[in-house]
Phi, psi and omega in degrees: 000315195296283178336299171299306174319320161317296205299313171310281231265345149302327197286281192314290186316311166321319189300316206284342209273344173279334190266307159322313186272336154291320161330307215243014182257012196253105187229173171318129137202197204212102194273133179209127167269169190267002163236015114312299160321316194293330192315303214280288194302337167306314183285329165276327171316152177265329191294309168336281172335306177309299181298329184312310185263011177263305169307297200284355178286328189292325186290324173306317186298303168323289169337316158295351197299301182288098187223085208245137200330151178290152193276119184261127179281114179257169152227147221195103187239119194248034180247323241009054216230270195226158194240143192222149219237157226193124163231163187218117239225146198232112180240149176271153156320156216270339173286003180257301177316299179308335200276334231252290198262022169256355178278294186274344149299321178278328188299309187299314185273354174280342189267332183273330189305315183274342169295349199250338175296289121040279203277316204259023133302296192328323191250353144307287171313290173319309182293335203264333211258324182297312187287344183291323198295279132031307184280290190287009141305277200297336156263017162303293183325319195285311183316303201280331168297331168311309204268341155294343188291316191273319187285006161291310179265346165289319147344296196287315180288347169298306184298311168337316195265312167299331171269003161109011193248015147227167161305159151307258190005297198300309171316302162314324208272342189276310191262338137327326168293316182272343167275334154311295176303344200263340165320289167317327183278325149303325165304312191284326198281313192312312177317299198292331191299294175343293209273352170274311180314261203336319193277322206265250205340337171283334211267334193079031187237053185295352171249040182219134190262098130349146178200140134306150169311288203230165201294120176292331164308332189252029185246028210291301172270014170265292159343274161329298175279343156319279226291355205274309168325296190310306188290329170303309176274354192299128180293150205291306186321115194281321198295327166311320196297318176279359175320255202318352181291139173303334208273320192265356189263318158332295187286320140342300199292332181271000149292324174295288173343297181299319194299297176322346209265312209283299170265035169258339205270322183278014173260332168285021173237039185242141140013135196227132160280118170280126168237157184213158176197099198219181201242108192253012172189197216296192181255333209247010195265181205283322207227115200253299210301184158197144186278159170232165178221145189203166170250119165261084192293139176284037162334334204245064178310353177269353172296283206290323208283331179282342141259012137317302179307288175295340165290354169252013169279291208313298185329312167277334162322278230303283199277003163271317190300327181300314169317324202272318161317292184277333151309277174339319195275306208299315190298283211297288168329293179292350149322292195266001178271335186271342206264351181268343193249346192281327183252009168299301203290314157335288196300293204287026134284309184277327187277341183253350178221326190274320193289283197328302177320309189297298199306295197295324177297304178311305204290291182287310154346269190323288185311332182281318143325293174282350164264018167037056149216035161224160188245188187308287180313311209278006233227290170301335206256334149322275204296359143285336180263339153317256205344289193303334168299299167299008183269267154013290174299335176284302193288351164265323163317324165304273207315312174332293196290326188288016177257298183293310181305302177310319154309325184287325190296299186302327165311318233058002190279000000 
């Protein structure tokens, strides 16, 4: 009798221990959705800032594209009579200007091109930083029910053992378990303390306990069928897929840059012009000043062809780094493309057999428990093999979305 009664007041405490956690899980914190976050961090990153101001060095720069050599103010006496002061100014041809600001135009659209890199780490980093929270919420949530459920049955096998109706063994094994989950469960609040430190340094709130919108656990058939769309429109093709990545379009602009770089050097290796305007002649003549005119020849050719030669070393680094970039993005895509289909197949296993299994197992545990025809270990030894499946589950929802971010990031989206 004494037994059952054990068994009833357990019973009752599983029913109780979800109503307990909600009582007590309610604390200061600060709720932020993910597209609050994404707002806040756009608005705040210093690399955003950084690039913001990399564009305006370039616009300056343009802006400066007519820069034509300093003027030399002479004294100069070509009488030998007296010295007369005199300037005399060396202009490039108007294709050395032009070559000049199309140079500084590729400089201007290679700075937005990395600004737009820029712009989608930040909402990689964010999005990434936002689902660890989200993961370490839930797995708190998992947690604490665990560790009140065992430390509830460890309670019971103490009484249990003191009134002679279990074993040692049993007892031990019982207070190993519950001393386990409540370990794990300091692990995961630690996690989570983290993973709030992370979100709030994107957010610029580094001293604020963070919370998410929505529960991760419950976004399991929402996830699927996003991913089921997603794989569904992907082009077969990784370079169609990749047409829109920032990190490759960067890397194009910066082969046009390097082009542009080729043809200023070969245009500054043309003839330059002189003008002047000094005092050419007696002291008593009618018309002392006069313009003089001149040519300025590239005589000393071993200059430009050695800056040629680097502007087409460069050019080409330039057009190897695009291979090596789109090898790489190609590598990276089809990477996260095996891993969306791999854990596509995963969820829609737990969602449709295994997470249903964990209920029942739990669920029929307990009832068997209470018809005192399961024991303690088979009890413990259930409600572990639930658990690990819904752990399971969580960690594929995670890996699921961190699949999903990284395509969108190799996308541009």
């Amino acid at each position: 009798m004494k037994f059952l009664n054990v068994r009833s007041g357990l019973c009752g405490l599983l029913t109780l221990v979800p109503l307990l956690l909600c009582a007590g899980a309610v604390r200061a914190q600060t709720v932020v959705s993910l597209d609050s976050a994404e707002a806040q961090t756009l608005r705040r990153h210093p690399r955003l800032r950084q690039s913001t101001q990399e564009i305006e060095e370039q616009r300056a720069l343009k802006r400066g594209s007519f820069a034509p050599a300093n003027p030399d103010f002479l004294f100069s006496a070509p009488t030998g009579e007296m010295w007369a002061p005199g300037v005399v100014q060396t202009l490039d041809l108007p294709n050395v200007y032009r070559r000049q600001r199309q140079v500084a135009e590729a400089g201007i659209t290679l700075a937005e091109r990395n600004r737009d890199v820029s712009r989608a780490s930040v909402l990689r980093d964010t999005r990434l930083a936002y689902l660890s929270l989200q993961f370490a919420e839930a797995q708190v949530r998992q947690l604490t029910y665990q560790d009140s459920l065992f430390q509830g049955l460890r309670l019971a096998t103490e009484r249990l053992f003191a009134a002679g109706e279990v074993t040692s063994l049993q007892r031990i094994s019982t207070d190993a378990e519950a001393r386990q989950v409540t370990v794990l469960l300091q692990q995961a609040r630690a996690d989570q303390r983290a993973a709030q430190r992370r979100l709030g340094l994107l957010l610029g709130r580094p001293a604020e306990a963070l919370a998410t919108s929505t529960d991760l656990s419950r976004t399991g058939q929402e996830l699927a069928q996003a991913g089921t769309v997603l794989l569904s429109s992907l082009p077969a093709d990784d370079s169609t897929a990749l047409t829109g990545s920032p990190t490759l379009a960067a890397a194009t602009q910066s082969v046009a840059l390097s082009q542009s770089g080729i043809s200023l050097v070969r245009a500054r290796r043309t003839p330059a012009l002189t003008v002047g305007y000094q005092n050419q002649a007696f002291e008593n003549s009618a018309l002392r000043y006069r313009f003089q005119f001149g040519v300025s020849l590239p005589v000393w050719f071993w200059t430009y062809r050695s800056q040629l030669q680097a502007a087409t070393a460069r050019a080409r680094a330039a057009g190897y780094q695009l291979q090596s970039q789109r090898l790489e993005l190609s590598t990276q895509y089809e990477q996260a493309l095996a891993d969306t289909r791999k854990f596509a197949v995963s969820l829609a296993y737990y969602e449709q057999t295994g997470l249903p299994q964990s209920r029942a197992i739990i669920s029929q545990s307990q009832r068997l428990f209470r018809a005192g025809e399961a024991s303690y270990l088979q009890l413990i030894l259930s409600l572990n093999q639930a658990f690990a499946i819904q752990n399971t589950y969580l960690t594929t929802i995670r890996d699921y979305r961190q699949a999903l971010v990284e395509l969108t990031y190799l996308r541009g989206e």
